[in-house]
C-alpha positions as CSV (number, residue, x, y, z in Angstrom):
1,X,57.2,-70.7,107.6
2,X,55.7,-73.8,107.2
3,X,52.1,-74.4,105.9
4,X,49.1,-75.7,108.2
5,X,47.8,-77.6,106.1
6,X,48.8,-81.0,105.4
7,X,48.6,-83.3,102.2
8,X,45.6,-86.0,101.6
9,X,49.1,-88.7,101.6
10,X,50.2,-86.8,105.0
11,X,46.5,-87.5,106.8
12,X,46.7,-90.9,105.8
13,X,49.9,-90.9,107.4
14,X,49.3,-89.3,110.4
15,X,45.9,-91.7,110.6
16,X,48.1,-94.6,110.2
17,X,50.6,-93.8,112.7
18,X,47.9,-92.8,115.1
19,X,45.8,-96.3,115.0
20,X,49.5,-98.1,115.2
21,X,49.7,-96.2,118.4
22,X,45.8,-96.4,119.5
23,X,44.6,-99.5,117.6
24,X,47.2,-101.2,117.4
25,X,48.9,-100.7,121.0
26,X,52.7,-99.9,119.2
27,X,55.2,-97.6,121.2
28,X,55.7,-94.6,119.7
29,X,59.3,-95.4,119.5
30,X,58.6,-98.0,117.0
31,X,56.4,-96.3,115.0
32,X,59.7,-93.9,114.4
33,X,61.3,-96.4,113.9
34,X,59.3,-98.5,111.0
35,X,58.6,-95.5,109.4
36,X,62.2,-94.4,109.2
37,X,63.3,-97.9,108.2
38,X,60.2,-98.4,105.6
39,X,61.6,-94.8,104.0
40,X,65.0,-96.1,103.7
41,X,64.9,-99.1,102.6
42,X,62.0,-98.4,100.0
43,X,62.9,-94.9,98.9
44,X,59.4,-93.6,99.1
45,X,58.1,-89.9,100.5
46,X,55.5,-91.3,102.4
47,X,55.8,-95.3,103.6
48,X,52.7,-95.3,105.5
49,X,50.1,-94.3,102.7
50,X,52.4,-96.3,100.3
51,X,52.8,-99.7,101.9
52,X,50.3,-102.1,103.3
53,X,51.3,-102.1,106.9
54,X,49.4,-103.2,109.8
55,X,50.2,-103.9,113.8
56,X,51.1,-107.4,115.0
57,X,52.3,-108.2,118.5
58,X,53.7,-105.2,119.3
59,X,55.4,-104.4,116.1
60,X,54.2,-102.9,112.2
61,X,54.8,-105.5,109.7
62,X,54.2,-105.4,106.2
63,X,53.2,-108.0,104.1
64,X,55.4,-109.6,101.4
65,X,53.9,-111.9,98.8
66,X,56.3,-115.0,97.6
67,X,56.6,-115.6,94.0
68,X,53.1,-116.5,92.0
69,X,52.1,-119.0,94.6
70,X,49.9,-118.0,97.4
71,X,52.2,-117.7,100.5
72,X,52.8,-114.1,102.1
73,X,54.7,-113.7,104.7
74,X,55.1,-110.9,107.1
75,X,58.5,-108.8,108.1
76,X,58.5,-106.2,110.8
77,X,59.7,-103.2,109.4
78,X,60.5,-101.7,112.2
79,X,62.9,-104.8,112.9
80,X,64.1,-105.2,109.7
81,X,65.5,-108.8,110.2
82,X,62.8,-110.1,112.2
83,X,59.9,-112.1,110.1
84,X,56.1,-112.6,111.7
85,X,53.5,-114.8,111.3
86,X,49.8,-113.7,109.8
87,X,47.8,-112.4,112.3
88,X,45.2,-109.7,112.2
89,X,44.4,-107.2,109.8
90,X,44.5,-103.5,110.8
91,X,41.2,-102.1,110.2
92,X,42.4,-98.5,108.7
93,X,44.3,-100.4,106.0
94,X,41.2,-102.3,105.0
95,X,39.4,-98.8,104.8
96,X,42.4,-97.3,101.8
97,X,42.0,-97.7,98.1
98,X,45.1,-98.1,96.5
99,X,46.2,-97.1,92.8
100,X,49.7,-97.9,91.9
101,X,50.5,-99.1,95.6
102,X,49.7,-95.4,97.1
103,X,46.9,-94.8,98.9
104,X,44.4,-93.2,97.1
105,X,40.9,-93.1,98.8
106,X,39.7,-93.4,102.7
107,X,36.7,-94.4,103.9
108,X,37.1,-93.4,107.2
109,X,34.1,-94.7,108.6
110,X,34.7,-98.2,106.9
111,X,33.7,-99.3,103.3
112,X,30.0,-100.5,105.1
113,X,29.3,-96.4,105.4
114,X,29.5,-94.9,101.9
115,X,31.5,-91.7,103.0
116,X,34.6,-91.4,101.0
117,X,37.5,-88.5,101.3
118,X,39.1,-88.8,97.8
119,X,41.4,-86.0,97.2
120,X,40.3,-86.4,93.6
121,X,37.1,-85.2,94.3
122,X,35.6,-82.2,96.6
123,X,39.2,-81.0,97.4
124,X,39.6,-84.2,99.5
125,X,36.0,-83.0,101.4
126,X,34.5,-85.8,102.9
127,X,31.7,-87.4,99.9
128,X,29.1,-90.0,99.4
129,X,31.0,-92.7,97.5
130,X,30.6,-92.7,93.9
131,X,28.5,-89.2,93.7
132,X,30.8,-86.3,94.4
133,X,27.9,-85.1,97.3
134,X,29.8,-83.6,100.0
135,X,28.7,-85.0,103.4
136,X,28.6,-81.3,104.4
137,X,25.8,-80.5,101.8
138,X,23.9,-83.2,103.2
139,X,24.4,-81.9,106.6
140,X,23.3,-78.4,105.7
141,X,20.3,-78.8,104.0
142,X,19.0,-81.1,106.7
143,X,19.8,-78.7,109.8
144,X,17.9,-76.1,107.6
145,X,14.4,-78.4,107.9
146,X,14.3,-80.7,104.5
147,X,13.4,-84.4,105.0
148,X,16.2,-86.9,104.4
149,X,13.4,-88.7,101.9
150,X,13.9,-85.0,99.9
151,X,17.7,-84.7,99.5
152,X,18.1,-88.0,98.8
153,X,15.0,-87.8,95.8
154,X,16.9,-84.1,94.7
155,X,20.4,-85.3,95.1
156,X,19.7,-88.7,93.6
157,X,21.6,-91.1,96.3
158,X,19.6,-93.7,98.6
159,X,18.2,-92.3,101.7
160,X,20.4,-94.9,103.8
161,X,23.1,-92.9,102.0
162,X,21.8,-89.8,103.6
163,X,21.4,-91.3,106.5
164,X,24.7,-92.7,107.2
165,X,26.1,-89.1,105.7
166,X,24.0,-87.3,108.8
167,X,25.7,-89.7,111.2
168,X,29.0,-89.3,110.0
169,X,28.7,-85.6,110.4
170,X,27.2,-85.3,113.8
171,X,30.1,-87.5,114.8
172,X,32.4,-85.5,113.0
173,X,30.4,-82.3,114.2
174,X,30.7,-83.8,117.9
């Protein structure tokens, strides 16, 4: 029987396929289909936490950088033969760290709210950035009556940190 949980590299996945499909306005049949290609032809587990990809006109491309000058061009993966031109950035990718080309943090609010799920830290718990808080700390001490000024003096982090924590987690929470 399988497990029900999945891997931190599996929810970025599954995030990355979703926003193709929401975000991104891709058919599911071609987000199949660049993910099956993008595992082939680079030989890695998981293509969608791995590689920068983002949605352009219909189709996932990935972004290939020529030589040392400054030119990138992009190639749909799910079309291996076809190339693109820039266009926009997908907003999820912007919101991965990478280290060693594998995605390795998410902020999944976007890097302007300082909530972090790093599997590294918190067993992949959502976190304030840099601190190791859990947003779920936050969130319980303040539904049991102490003053966002107090956690954030007792837990060292700004109170806008706090703040944007208590947001995340009633959205979360929602």
């Amino acid at each position: 029987m399988e497990s029900p949980f999945v891997s931190f590299l599996q929810l970025v996945e599954i995030v990355i396929a979703s926003d193709f499909r929401k975000v991104g306005h891709v058919k599911l049949e071609v987000v199949r289909l660049a993910y099956e290609n993008a595992k082939k032809e680079t030989r890695i587990e998981y293509p969608f936490a791995h590689l920068q990809l983002e949605s352009l006109g219909g189709h996932i491309v990935r972004w290939i950088r020529e030589g040392d000058g400054p030119g990138t061009r992009a190639r749909a993966v799910d079309s291996p033969d076809q190339w693109a031109l820039p266009g926009l950035v997908a907003e999820r990718i912007r919101a991965l760290d990478y280290e060693r080309e594998l995605a390795a943090r998410w902020y999944p609010v976007g890097r302007d709210v300082p909530v972090v799920i790093d599997p590294l830290y918190s067993a992949g718990l959502p976190t304030i950035a840099g601190r190791g808080v859990t947003v779920d700390t936050i969130y319980r001490r303040w539904r049991a009556g102490q003053l966002i000024e107090f956690i954030a003096d007792d837990l060292q982090i700004e109170s806008t940190s706090v703040e944007r924590a208590l947001q995340y987690a009633e959205k979360i929470a929602a």
